[in-house]
N, C-alpha and C positions, 0 to 999 in steps of 0.2 A: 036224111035226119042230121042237123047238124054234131058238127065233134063238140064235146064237153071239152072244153078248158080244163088243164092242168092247175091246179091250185099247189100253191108250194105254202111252208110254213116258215117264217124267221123268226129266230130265235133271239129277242132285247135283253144283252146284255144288261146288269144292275151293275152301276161303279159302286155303290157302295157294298158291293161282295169283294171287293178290290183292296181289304183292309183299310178302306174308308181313307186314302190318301186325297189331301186338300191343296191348294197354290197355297208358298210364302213366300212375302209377309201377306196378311190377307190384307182386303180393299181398304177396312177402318185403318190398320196401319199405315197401309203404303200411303194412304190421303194424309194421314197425320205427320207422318216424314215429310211430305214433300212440302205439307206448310209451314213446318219447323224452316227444311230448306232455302223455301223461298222468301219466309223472314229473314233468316241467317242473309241471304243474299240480299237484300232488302236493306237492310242495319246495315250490310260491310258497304255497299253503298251510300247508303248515308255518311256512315264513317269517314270514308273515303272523301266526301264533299267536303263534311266538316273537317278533316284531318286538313284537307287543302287550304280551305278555306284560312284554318288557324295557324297553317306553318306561313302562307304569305302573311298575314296580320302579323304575328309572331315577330315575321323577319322586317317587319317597316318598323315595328315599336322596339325590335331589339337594335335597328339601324339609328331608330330617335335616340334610344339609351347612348349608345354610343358615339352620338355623335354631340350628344352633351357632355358625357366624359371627355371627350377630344376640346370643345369649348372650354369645359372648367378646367384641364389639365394647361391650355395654350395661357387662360388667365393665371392659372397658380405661375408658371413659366414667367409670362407677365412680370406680376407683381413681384416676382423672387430678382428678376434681374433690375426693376425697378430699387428694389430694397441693397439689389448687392451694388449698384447706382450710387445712391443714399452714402451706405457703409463707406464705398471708397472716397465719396465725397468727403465724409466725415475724415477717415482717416486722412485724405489729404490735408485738411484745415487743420486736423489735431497735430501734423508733421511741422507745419508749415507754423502752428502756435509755438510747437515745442521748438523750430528752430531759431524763432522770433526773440522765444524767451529764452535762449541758448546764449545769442549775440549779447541779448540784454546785459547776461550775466556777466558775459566775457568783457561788459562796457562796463559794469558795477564793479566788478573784479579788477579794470585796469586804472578807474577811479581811486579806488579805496588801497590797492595792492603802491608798497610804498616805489618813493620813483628811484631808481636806479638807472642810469649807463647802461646798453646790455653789450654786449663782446663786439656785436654787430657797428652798432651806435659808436660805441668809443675809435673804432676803428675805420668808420667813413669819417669821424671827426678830425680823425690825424691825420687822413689823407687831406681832406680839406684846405689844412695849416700850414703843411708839410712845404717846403723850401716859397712859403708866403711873407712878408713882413711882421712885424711883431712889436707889440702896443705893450706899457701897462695897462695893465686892468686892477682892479677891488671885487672878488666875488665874496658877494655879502648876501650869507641867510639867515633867517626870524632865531628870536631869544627862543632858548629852550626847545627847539623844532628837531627832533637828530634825522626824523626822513630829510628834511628840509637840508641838515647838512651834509647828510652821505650826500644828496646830489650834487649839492655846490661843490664839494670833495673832489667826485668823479670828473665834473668839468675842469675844476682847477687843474688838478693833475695830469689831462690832458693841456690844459695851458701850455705849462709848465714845462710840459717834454715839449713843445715848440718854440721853444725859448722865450715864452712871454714872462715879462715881470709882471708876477703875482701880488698882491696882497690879499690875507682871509681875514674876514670879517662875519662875527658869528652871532652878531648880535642885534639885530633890525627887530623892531617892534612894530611895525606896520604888518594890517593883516590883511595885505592884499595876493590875491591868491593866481599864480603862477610864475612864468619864469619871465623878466625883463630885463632888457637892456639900455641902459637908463645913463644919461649926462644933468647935469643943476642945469637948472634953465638958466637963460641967458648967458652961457658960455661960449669960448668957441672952441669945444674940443666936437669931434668928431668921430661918430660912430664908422668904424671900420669896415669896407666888407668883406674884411678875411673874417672877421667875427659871423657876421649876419651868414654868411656864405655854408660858414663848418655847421652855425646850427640848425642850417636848411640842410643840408648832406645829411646830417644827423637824425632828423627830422624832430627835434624839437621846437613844440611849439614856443613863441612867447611874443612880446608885445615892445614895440621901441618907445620908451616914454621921457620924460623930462621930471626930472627932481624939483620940487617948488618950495620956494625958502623957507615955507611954513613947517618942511618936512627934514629940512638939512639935520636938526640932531634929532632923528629917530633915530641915528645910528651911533654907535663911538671906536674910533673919532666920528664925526661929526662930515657927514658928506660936503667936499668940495670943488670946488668949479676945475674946470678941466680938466677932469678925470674920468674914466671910463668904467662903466660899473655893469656887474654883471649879478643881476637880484633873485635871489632864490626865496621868492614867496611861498605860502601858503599852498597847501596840496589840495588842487581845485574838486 
């Protein structure tokens, strides 16, 4: 007769006699997190492209920017040395007026400013003179002129200390304007060059001319033949 099998009983545990203890986070969460997740990663990605994307662009248009400030700063540079160019141009031309019109003045000045002898002058004259022969002379200057005679004055008196025979004559009415050394025409006296010589030393200018008989009494006395005359005209 066969053996009857042992039959055993198990006992199925319930978990929920377990004080009902669950997984966390449950499933609905943990899926929700992780799609948050994978956006979030998703986006920094993005980001990431875009960030890149916009720092090289960024860095081309901030290389453009500056490299037009470098252009308009090399022009402003440019044009400033262009203009300080200009300036010194100007200034040079305004130097070069103002010295122009410096000379002028000191030529208007030495026109109008009465004529004297200077220390210098009277002093190449006597060397000039000095152990030379010695002439009369007549120095004759204009009626009523007194620049006119201090300088006939000055010359005589150097004459005079060279032992030349003098005469002053203060009274010429001719208004011819500078200093001459003058004989009547058709005479035969002759101009000296101990004369012409001192007032080249001196560096006076003047002019060698001939007395013409229509002009013999502009003077008085009355200019005559073979004499040698030393004329203080008119202040040029």
């Amino acid at each position: 007769m066969p053996t009857k099998p042992d039959i055993k009983t198990i006992q199925i545990t319930d978990n929920r006699a377990r004080g009902n203890k669950r997984m966390w986070p449950s499933l609905e969460i943990a899926s929700t997190v992780s799609n948050w997740a994978n956006g979030f990663l998703l986006g920094s990605l993005i980001v990431g492209v875009v960030s890149t994307f916009l720092i090289s662009r960024m860095s081309n248009v901030k290389e453009a920017h500056w490299d037009e400030l470098r252009q308009a700063s090399e022009r402003e540079v440019g044009e400033l040395r262009i203009k300080t160019a200009e300036a010194n141009t100007r200034a040079a031309e305004a130097t070069k007026r103002a010295e122009s019109e410096r000379i002028e003045r000191l030529k208007l000045e030495a026109r109008v400013a009465p004529r004297r002898l200077s220390g210098e002058q009277s002093s190449k004259m006597t060397m000039a003179l000095s152990g030379k022969a010695h002439f009369p002379i007549a120095v004759v200057s204009r009626l009523m002129d007194s620049e006119g005679k201090d300088l006939g004055d000055d010359m005589a008196s150097i004459l005079v200390g060279a032992q030349w025979n003098v005469a002053r004559v203060l009274n010429w009415t001719k208004p011819d304007k500078g200093v001459f050394v003058a004989i009547v025409e058709g005479t035969t006296a002759i101009i000296p060059n101990e004369l012409t010589s001192a007032l080249d030393a001196a560096q006076i200018e003047y002019k060698t001319i001939t007395i013409s008989q229509n002009d013999l009494n502009t003077a008085s006395p009355a200019f005559q033949p073979n004499v040698l005359y030393l004329l203080v005209g008119a202040h040029p």
